[in-house]
C-alpha positions, 0 to 999 in steps of 0.5 A: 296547397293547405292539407289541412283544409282538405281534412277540414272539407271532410264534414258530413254530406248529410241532409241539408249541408250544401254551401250557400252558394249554388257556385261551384268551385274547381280548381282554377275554375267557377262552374254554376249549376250542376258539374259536367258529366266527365269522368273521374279517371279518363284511362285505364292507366288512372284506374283508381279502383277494380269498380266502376268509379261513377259519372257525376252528373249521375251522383247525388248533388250533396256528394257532388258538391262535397267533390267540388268543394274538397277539390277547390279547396286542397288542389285536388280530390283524394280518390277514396271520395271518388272509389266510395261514390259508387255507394253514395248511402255509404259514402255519407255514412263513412265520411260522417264517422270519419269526420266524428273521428278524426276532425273532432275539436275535443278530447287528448288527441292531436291531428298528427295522434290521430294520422299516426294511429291509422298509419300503424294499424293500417300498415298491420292490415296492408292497406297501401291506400291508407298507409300513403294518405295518412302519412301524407297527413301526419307529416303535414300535421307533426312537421316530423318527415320521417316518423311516419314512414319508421311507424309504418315498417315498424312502429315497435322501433320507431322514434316515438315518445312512451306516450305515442307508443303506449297510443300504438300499443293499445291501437294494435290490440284493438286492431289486431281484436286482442283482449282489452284489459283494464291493466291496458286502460292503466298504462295508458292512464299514466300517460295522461289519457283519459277514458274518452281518449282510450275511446278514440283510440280505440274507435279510429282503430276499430273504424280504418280497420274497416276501412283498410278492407274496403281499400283493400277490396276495391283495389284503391290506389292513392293520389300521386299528390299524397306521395311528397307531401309534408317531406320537404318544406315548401318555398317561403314566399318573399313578402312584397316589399322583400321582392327585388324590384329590379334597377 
């Protein structure tokens, strides 16, 4: 399962952005025309969320389809698409500044900068959804299994290179909604941000900082997948000519 094709799904469901194809897929499965109307958790042992998580044959079809598509792709829906549908205006709001933030092409930041930052602020803010599915994240991006787990007890003694933690130290004073001072935009322009940087640093700060409290408020629970992801590397596959093939 590729991580980063999950993260990649996470585009904007605004007007107009449905796949070409009126074929939706699931995992293993083709369904046409509208999903079936089971439920996105079946017990209370898989309760996700203190709200009603919505049937979706009662979403909007832009919403349902990011669903299908997010799931066929990375092997399963991470539950926050499943919490948030309960405001569908919402739902596209978020994942249209997240999508802003965090899959942007431009600009100083890496993927594993960017997973790092929310890890540590969202540790600071006791978020366990996001501090499990950003870390997940971050190992996929960064290849190094243990960094986010240190940044999440304690980034301040956490293996971190001055540029990461320059990063770290300026997402927790925003964070935390300290004085932002010019003196702060200078240390982290000696270690090669620039202005927009500092932005993105900031606004991902700023933006899961709201989204730590709505985790928080739902009571969102992370997918068991996001757990050991990235920690151990995954079995390479022996090409077809290296397979044995027998006597």
């Amino acid at each position: 399962m590729s991580v980063q094709v999950v993260v990649r799904a996470l585009r904007p469901p605004v007007v107009g952005l449905l796949v070409q194809s009126s074929v939706l897929l699931t995992k293993g499965r083709v369904c046409h025309g509208m999903p079936t109307s089971v439920r996105l958790y079946s017990s209370e042992e898989e309760r996700i969320s203190r709200y009603p998580v919505p049937y979706r044959k009662n979403l909007p079809y832009d919403i349902v389809e990011l669903m299908e598509e997010v799931e066929a792709k990375g092997g399963f829906l991470p539950n926050v698409f499943k919490v948030l549908a309960h405001r569908p205006a919402e739902f596209r709001a978020f994942f249209a500044y997240y999508d802003a933030l965090m899959n942007k092409e431009t600009g100083g930041l890496s993927k594993a900068d960017r997973e790092l930052i929310v890890v540590a602020t969202s540790a600071h803010n006791h978020c366990l959804y996001c501090v499990v599915s950003h870390s997940a994240l971050h190992r996929i991006y960064s290849k190094k299994p243990t960094l986010a787990d240190q940044v999440a007890v304690n980034y301040q003694v956490a293996d971190l290179s001055a540029r990461e933690r320059a990063m770290l130290d300026f997402a927790l004073t925003v964070c935390r909604s300290e004085t932002v001072t010019d003196e702060l935009f200078s240390s982290l322009g000696a270690h090669g941000f620039d202005r927009e940087d500092i932005w993105d640093i900031g606004a991902i700060a700023a933006f899961f900082a709201m989204s730590n409290r709505l985790a928080n408020l739902t009571d969102m629970r992370p997918n068991t997948e996001f757990y050991n992801m990235g920690r151990v590397p995954r079995e390479k596959r022996p090409k077809p000519d290296e397979q044995d093939s027998g006597p």
